[in-house]
C-alpha positions as CSV (number, residue, x, y, z in Angstrom):
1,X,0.0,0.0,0.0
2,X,1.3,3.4,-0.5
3,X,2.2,6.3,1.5
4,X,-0.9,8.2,-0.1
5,X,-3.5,5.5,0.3
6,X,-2.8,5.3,4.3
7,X,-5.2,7.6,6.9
8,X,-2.7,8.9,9.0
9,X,-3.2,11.7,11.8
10,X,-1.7,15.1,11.5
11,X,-0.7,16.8,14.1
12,X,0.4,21.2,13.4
13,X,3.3,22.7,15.4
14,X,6.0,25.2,14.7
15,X,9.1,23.8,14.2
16,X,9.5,20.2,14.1
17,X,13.1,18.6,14.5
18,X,14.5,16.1,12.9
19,X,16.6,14.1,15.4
20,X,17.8,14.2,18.9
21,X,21.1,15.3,19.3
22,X,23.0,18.2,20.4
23,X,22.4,20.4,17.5
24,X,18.5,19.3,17.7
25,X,17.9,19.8,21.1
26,X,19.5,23.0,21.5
27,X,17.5,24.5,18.4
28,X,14.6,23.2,20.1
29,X,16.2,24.7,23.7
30,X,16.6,28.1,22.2
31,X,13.1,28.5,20.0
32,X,11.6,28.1,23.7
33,X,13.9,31.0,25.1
34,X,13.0,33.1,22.6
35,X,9.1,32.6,22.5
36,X,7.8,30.1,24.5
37,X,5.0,30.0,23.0
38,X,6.0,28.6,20.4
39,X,5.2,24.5,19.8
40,X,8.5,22.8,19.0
41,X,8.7,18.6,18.6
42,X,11.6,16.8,18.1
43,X,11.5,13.5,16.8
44,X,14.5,11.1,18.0
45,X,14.9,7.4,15.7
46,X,16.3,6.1,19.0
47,X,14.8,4.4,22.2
48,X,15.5,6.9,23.9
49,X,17.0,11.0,23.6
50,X,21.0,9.6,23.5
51,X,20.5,6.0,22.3
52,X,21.9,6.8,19.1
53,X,24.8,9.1,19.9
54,X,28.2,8.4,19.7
55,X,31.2,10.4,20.1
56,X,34.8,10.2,21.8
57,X,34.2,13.2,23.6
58,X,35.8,15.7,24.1
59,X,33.4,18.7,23.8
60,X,34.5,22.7,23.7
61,X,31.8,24.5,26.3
62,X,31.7,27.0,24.2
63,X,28.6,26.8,22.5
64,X,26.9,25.5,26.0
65,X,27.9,28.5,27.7
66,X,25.7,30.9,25.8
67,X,22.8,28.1,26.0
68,X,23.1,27.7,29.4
69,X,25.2,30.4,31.1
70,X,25.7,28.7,34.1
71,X,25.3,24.7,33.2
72,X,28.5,23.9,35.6
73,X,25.5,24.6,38.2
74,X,22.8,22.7,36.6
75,X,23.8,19.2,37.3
76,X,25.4,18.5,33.6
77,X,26.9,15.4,33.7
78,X,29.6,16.7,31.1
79,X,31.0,19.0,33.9
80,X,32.1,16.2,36.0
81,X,35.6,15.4,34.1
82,X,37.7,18.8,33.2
83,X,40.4,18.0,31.1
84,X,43.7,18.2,32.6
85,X,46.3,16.4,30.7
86,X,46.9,16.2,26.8
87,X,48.7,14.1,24.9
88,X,49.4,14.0,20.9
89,X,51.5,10.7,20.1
90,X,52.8,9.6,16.6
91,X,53.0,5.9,16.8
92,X,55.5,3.4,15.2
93,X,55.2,-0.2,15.3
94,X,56.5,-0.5,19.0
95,X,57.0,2.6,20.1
96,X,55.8,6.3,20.1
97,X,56.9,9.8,20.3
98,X,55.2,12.5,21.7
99,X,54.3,15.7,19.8
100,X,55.3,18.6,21.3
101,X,52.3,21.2,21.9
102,X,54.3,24.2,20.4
103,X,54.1,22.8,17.5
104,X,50.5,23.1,17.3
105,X,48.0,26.2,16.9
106,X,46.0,27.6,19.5
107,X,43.0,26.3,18.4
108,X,43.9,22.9,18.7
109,X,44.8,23.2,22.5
110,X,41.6,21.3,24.7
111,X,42.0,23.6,27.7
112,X,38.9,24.6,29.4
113,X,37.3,21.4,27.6
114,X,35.7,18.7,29.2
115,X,35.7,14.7,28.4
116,X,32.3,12.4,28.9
117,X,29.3,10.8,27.3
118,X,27.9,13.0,24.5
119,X,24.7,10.7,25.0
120,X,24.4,11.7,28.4
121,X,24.7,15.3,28.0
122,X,21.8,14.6,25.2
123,X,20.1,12.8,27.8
124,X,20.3,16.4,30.0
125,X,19.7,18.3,27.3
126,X,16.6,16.5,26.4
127,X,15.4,17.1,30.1
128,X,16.3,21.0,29.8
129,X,14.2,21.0,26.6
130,X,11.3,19.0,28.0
131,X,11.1,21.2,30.8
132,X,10.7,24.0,28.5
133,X,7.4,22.6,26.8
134,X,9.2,20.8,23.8
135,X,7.4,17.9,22.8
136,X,10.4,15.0,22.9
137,X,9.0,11.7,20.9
138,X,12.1,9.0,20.9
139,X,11.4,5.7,18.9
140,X,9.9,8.4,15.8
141,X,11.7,8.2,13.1
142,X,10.9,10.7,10.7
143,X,10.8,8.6,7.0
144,X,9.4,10.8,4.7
145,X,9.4,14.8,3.8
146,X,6.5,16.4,3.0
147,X,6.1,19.2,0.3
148,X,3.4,22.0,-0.8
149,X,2.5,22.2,-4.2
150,X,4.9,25.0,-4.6
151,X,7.7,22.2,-3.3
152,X,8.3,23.8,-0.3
153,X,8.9,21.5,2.9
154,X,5.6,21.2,4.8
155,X,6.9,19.1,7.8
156,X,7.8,14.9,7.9
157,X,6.1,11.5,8.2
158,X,6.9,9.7,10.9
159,X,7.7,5.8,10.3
160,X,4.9,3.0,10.1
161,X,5.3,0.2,12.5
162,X,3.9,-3.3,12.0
163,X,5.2,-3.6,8.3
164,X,6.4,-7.4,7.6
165,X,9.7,-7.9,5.7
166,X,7.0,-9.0,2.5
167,X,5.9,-5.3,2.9
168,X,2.2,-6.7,4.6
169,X,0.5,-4.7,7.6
170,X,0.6,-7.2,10.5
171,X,-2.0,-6.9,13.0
172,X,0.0,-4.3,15.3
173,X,0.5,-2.2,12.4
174,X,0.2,1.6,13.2
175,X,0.5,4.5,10.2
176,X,3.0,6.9,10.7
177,X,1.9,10.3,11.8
178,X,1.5,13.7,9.5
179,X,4.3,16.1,11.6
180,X,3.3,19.6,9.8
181,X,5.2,22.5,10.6
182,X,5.7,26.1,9.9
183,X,9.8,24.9,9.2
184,X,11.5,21.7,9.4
185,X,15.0,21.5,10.8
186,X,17.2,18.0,10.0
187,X,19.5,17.5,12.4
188,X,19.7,13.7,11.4
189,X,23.6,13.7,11.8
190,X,26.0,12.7,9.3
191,X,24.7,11.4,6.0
192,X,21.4,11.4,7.1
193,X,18.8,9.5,4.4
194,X,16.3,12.1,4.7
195,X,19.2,14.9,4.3
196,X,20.6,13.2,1.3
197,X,17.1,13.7,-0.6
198,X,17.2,17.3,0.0
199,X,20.6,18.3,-1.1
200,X,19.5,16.3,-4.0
201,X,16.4,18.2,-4.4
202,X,17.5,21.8,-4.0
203,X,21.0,21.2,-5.2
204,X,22.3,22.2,-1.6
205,X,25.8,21.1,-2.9
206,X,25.5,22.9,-5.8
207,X,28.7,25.4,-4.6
208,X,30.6,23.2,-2.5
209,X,32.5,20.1,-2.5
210,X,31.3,16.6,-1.9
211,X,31.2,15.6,1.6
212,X,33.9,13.2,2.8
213,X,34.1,11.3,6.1
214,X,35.7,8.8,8.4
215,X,34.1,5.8,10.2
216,X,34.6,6.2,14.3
217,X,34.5,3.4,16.1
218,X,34.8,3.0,19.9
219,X,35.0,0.9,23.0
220,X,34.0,1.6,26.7
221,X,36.4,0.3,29.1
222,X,36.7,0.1,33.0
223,X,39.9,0.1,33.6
224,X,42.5,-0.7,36.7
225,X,42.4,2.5,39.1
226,X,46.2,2.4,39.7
227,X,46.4,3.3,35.8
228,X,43.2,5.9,36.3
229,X,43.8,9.8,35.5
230,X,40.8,12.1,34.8
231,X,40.8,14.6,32.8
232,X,44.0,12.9,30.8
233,X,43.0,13.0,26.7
234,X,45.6,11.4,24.7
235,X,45.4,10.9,20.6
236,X,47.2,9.2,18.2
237,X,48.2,9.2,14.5
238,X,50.5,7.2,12.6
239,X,51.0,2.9,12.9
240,X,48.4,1.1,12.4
241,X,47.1,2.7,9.0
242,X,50.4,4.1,7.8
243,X,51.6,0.0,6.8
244,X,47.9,0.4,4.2
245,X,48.8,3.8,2.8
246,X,45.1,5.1,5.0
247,X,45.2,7.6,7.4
248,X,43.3,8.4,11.0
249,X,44.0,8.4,14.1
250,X,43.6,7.0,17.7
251,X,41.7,8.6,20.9
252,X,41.8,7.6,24.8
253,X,40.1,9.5,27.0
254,X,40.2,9.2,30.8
255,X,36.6,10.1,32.0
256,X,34.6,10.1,35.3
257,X,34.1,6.7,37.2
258,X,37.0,5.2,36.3
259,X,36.6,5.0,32.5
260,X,37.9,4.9,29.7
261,X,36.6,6.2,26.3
262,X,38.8,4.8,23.5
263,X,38.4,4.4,19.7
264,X,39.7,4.8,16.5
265,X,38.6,7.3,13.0
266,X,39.8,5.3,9.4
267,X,39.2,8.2,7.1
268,X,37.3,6.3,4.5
269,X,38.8,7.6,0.8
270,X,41.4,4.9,1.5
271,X,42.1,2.6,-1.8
272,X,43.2,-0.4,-0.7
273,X,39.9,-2.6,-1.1
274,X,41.0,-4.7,1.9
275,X,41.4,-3.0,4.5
276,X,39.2,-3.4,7.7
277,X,38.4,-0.3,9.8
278,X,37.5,-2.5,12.7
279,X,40.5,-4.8,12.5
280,X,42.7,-1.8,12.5
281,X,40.9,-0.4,15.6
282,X,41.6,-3.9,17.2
283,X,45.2,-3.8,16.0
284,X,45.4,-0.5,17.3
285,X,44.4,-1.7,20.8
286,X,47.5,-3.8,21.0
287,X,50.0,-1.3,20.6
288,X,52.1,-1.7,23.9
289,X,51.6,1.9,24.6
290,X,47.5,1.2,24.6
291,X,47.5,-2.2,26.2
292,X,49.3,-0.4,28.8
293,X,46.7,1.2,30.0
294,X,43.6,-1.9,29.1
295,X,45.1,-4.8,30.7
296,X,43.8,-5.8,33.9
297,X,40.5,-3.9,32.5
298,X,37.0,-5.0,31.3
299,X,35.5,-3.8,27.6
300,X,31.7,-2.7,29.1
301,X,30.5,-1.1,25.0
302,X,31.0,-0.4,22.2
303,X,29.8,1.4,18.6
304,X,30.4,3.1,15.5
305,X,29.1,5.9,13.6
306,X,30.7,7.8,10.4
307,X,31.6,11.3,10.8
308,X,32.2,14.7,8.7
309,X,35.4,15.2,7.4
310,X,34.7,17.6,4.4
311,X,35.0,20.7,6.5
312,X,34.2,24.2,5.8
313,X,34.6,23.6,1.9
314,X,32.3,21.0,1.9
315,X,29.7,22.8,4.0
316,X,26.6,23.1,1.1
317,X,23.5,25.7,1.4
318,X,21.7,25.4,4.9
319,X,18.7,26.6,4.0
320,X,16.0,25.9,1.5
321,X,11.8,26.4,1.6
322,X,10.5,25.3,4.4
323,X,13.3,23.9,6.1
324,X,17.2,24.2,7.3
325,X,20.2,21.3,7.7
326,X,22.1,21.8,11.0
327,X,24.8,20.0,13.1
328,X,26.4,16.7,11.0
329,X,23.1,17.0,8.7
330,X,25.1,20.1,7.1
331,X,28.8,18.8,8.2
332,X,30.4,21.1,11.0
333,X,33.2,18.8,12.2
334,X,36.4,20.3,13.2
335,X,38.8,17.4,11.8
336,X,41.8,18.5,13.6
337,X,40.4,18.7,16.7
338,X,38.3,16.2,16.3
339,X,35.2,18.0,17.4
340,X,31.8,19.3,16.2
341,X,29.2,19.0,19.3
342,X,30.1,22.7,19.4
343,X,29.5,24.1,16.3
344,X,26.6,21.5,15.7
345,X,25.0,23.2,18.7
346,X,25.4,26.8,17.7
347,X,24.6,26.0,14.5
348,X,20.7,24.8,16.1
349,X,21.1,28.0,17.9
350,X,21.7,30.4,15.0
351,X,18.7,28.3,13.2
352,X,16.3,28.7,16.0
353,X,17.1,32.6,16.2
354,X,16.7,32.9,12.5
355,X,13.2,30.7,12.8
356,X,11.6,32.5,16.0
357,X,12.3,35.8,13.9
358,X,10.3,34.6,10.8
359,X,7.8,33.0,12.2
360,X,7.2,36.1,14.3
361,X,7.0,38.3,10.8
362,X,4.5,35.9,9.8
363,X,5.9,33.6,7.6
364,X,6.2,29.7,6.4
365,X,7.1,27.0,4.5
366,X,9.6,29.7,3.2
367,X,13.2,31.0,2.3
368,X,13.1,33.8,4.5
369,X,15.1,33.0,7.5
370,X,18.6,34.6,7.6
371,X,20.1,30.9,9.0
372,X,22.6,30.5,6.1
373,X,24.0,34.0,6.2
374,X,23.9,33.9,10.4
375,X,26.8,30.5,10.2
376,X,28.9,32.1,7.7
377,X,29.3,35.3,9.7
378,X,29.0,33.4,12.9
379,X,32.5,31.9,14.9
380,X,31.9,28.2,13.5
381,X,33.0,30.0,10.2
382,X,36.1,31.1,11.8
383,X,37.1,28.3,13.3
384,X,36.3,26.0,10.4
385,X,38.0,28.2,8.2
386,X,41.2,28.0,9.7
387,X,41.5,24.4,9.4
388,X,39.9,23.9,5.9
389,X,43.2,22.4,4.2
390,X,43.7,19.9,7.4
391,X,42.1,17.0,6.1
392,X,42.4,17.4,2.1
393,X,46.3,18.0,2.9
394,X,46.8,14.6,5.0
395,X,44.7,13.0,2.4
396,X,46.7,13.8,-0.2
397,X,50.5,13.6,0.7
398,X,49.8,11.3,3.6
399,X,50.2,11.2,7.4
400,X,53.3,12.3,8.3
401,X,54.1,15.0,5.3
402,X,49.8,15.9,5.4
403,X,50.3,17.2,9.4
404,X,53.4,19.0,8.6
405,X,51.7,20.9,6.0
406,X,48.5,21.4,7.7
407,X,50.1,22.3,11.1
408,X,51.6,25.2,8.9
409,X,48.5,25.8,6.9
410,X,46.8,26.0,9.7
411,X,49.7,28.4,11.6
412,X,49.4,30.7,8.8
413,X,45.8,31.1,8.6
414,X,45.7,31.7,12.4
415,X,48.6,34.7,11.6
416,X,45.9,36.0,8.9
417,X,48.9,35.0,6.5
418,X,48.4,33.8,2.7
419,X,45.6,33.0,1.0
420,X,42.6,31.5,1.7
421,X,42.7,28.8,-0.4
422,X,41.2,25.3,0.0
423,X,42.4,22.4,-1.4
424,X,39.9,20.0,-2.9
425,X,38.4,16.5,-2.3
426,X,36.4,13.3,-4.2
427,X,33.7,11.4,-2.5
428,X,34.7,8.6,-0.5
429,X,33.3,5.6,-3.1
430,X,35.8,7.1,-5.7
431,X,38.9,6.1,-4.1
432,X,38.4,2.7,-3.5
433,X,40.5,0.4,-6.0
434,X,40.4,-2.6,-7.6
435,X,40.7,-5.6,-5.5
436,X,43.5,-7.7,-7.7
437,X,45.5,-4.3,-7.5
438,X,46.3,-4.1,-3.8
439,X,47.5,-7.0,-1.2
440,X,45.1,-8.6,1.3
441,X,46.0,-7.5,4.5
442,X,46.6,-10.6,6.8
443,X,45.3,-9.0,10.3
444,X,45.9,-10.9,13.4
445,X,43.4,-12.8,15.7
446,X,41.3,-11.2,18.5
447,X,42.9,-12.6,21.7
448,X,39.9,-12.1,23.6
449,X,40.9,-9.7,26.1
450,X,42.2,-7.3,24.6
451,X,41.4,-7.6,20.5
452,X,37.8,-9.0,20.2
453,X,35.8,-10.4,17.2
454,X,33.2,-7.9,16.0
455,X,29.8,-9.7,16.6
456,X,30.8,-10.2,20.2
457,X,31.8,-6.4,20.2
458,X,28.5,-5.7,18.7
459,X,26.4,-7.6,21.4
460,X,27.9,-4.6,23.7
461,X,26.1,-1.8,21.6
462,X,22.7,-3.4,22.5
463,X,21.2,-3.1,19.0
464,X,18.1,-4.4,18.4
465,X,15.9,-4.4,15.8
466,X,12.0,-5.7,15.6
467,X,12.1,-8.9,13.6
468,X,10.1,-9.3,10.4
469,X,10.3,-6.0,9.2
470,X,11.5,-5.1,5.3
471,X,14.8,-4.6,5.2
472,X,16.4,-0.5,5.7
473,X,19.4,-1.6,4.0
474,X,18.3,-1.6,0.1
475,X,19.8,-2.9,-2.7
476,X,19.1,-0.9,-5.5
477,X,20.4,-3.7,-7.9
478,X,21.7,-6.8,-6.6
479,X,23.4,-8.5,-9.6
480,X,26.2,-5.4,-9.7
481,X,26.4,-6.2,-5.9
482,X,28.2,-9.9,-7.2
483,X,29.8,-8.3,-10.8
484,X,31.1,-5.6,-9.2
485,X,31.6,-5.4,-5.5
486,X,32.7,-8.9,-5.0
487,X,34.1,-9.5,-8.5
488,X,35.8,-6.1,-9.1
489,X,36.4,-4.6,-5.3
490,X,36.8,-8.2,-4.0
491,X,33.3,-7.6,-1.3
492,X,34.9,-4.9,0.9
493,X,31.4,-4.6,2.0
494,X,32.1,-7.4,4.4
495,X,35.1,-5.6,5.9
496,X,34.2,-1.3,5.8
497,X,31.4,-2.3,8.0
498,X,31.9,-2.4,11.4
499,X,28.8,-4.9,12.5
500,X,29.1,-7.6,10.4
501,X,25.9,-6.8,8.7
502,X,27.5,-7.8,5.2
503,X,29.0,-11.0,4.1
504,X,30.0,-12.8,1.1
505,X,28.9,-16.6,1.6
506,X,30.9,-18.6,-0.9
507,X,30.1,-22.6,-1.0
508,X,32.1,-24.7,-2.8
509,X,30.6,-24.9,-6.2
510,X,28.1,-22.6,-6.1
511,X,28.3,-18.8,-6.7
512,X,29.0,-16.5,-4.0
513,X,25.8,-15.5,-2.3
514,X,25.4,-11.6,-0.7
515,X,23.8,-11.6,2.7
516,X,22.8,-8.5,4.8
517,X,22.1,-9.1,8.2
518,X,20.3,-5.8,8.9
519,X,19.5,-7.1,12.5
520,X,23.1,-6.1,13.3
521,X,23.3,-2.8,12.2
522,X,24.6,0.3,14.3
523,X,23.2,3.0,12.0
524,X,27.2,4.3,11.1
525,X,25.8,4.7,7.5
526,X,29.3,3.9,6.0
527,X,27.9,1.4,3.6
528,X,26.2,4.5,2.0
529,X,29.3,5.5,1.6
530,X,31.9,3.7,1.1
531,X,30.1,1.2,-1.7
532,X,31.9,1.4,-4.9
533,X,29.0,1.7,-6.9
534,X,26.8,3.6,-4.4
535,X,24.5,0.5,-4.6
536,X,23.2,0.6,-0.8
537,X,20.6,2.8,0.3
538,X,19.9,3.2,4.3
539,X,16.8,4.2,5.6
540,X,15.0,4.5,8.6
541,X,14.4,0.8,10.3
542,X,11.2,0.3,12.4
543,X,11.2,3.2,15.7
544,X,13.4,2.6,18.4
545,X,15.8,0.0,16.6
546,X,19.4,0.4,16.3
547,X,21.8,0.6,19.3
548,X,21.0,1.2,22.4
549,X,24.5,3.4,23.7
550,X,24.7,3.5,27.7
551,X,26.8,6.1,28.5
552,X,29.0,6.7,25.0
């Protein structure tokens, strides 16, 4: 049956928000400040406001202070762990050297930051919003824009439940609810599926470059007290990925309690057709400087999620009828310092300011709102600015030559010296080579207590999906799945993803048969990525699947 043929209910607001994180709930936060009279919903895919959210962190206040002046006060479970010690180590096989911090620019400096669970500080946030009159519905995910005859955004669907894998209503099915609004905000995170259909639509990217990313994944341990220090935020570059010509870089983070936050970012333009994020990030782990501080400890989660690494040049048109992309939707990562809850959060804020005013003139479903103009005179401009050859610069000549040149690139720029020109990027898919060019990459076995295999790993992000529903992970054909993808790029779907959702079942004498296990899947969204032939579509699975992220 389609979309048009079901009843559905409709429910009028405001503003309704596309997803639940820091840039969603703070646009949500801030529309209240302004006019609380206005009726905001945000709509969260998750179980829960922070089920979905992933991140190292280490989060800049800066954007929090003006939300919340006086949030050190208020209870904000990201103010328990200052940081208090930084670290910036180049790793070789066996051994390290450290980085010295005058080598570095301002910017990159964490003082005054603070490390915790960027799911928990959603969790706050979400109260703070809730308290405010914001209508908070987890387990909604929005599946569907809608549009006014003049094609302007009218507000979102939310996703049907009770839909068998055959595409039947089973007897708990429920039609997904008519959201309209005055303006929609998506603040879906990166490579969001409803986010890719309006850049598409309005040619968003029209003036900027393709968006490129990196695949995060991360482990939460409890580790020995002895070996304990809060506050202590230590990252790496160099060995593993420098023996596959890929690039990235490690992070360990000492929080509160006793943890540790610890993961690893494959920057995913990498060619070699064989290489395995999550076996790096597992190889990684056994470094003697990084077992160091594991063994004796106890692996307690553990997830993945792709991130924006485009930066500033790849930042496409924010605004369009009806609606506005903010946070990862639009792509305000700050590679270098490996931060964007900041400038993901003033970006909701700008949007909200820009919304409260138009709506207050009188107007919808419109272009109106001064959003776009707000972020490129705003600070997330300046900062991403001065780090917009970072990435595009390590990509290109490489680990150790790329930091050298972007350190300087970066010097100069703070120094207001030479010009402000940004070196250019292809999408991610482009890079990948063919499979009988490069070697296969013999990667060592997961001991068990240190290394682990990744479907026990993925038992400790708690995903969960409802069975018998159709499948979010589509293939739009599946015979180039086995001409090209396996018989070209030699499958690498099996290895780029960090769940094992993918795999290549070959049987002797038969041909090689493609298998998703969607059950598995984290929502990173790195097979719509990273496919070759951009053959894998992710949508929106039934509300409330996915991971389930306690304190990440």
């Amino acid at each position: 049956m389609s979309a048009e043929a079901i009843e559905r209910e409709s429910m009028p607001c405001d503003v309704v928000i596309v997803g639940g994180g820091p840039a969603g709930l703070s646009a949500a936060i801030k529309l209240k400040q302004i006019n609380d009279e206005l009726e905001v919903v945000v709509l969260e895919k998750g179980s829960e406001i922070g089920a979905h959210i992933l991140s190292g962190a280490v989060v800049d206040p800066k954007a929090l202070n003006e939300l919340f002046p006086d949030w050190r006060e208020m209870d904000c479970p990201m103010a328990e762990t200052p940081v208090t010690d930084n670290w910036h180590w180049a790793l070789t096989k066996n051994g390290k050297w450290d980085m010295p911090h005058l080598m570095m620019p301002p910017l990159m400096s964490n003082a005054g930051c603070y490390t915790g669970s960027l799911g928990n500080m959603c969790r706050w946030l979400g109260e703070q919003a809730e308290a405010l009159g914001v209508m908070v519905f987890p387990g909604f995910p929005a599946a569907e824009v809608m549009f006014n005859d003049a094609g302007a955004v009218t507000g979102v669907i939310t996703q049907d439940m009770g839909i068998s894998e055959d595409g039947s209503h089973k007897g708990d099915f429920q039609p997904g609810m008519e959201i309209e609004a005055k303006y929609t905000l998506f603040a879906e995170g990166a490579r969001g599926h409803l986010t890719k259909q309006l850049k598409a639509k309005y040619d968003l990217e029209a003036d900027c470059q393709p968006q490129v990313y990196g695949l995060g994944i991360k482990e939460l341990w409890d580790i020995d007290p002895d070996k304990h220090e809060p506050g202590r935020v230590i990252h790496t570059q160099g060995w593993p990925l420098s023996e596959s010509d890929s690039w990235g870089g490690g992070f360990l983070y000492h929080q509160a309690n006793g943890q540790v936050a610890l993961g690893f970012v494959t920057a995913l333009d990498y060619a070699n057709p064989w290489v395995s994020p999550y076996q790096e990030f597992q190889r990684w782990k056994q470094h003697p400087a990084i077992r160091e501080y594991l063994e004796g400890g106890t692996r307690v989660a553990y997830g993945a999620r792709a991130i924006n690494e485009g930066g500033w040049q790849s930042v496409p048109k924010l605004a369009f009828p009806g609606g506005a992309l903010i946070g990862c939707a639009a792509g305000f990562v700050n590679v270098p310092r490996i931060k964007g809850s900041h400038t993901a959060m003033k970006s909701g804020m700008l949007a909200a300011e820009s919304l409260a005013a138009a709506i207050a003139a009188g107007s919808e479903h419109d272009e109106r709102m001064d959003y776009d103009a707000a972020v490129r005179s705003s600070w997330i401009a300046d900062e991403l600015k001065l780090v917009q050859n970072a990435q595009p610069a390590v990509a290109k000549f490489g680990g150790d030559v790329g930091t050298v040149l972007a350190g300087a690139d970066m010097w100069m720029r703070t120094l207001k010296i030479g010009l402000p020109i940004a070196m250019k990027h292809t999408p991610d898919y482009t890079h990948t080579g063919r499979a009988d060019l490069y070697p296969k990459i013999d990667y060592p076995k997961p001991d068990g207590k240190i290394s682990f295999d990744r479907l026990t790993n993925v038992a400790f992000s708690f995903t969960n999906h409802a069975e018998d529903q159709p499948v979010h992970l589509q293939l739009k054909d599946r015979d180039l799945q086995k001409v090209s993808e396996y018989d070209i790029f030699g499958g690498p779907s099996a290895r780029y993803c960090p769940a094992g959702v993918y795999e290549w079942i070959e049987e002797k004498g038969q041909e090689p048969k493609f298998q998703i296990n969607s059950q598995n899947c984290v929502h990173c969204k790195t097979c719509d990525i990273k496919d070759p032939n951009q053959n894998i579509n992710w949508v929106t699975p039934e509300g409330g699947g996915g991971p389930n992220y306690p304190n990440m």
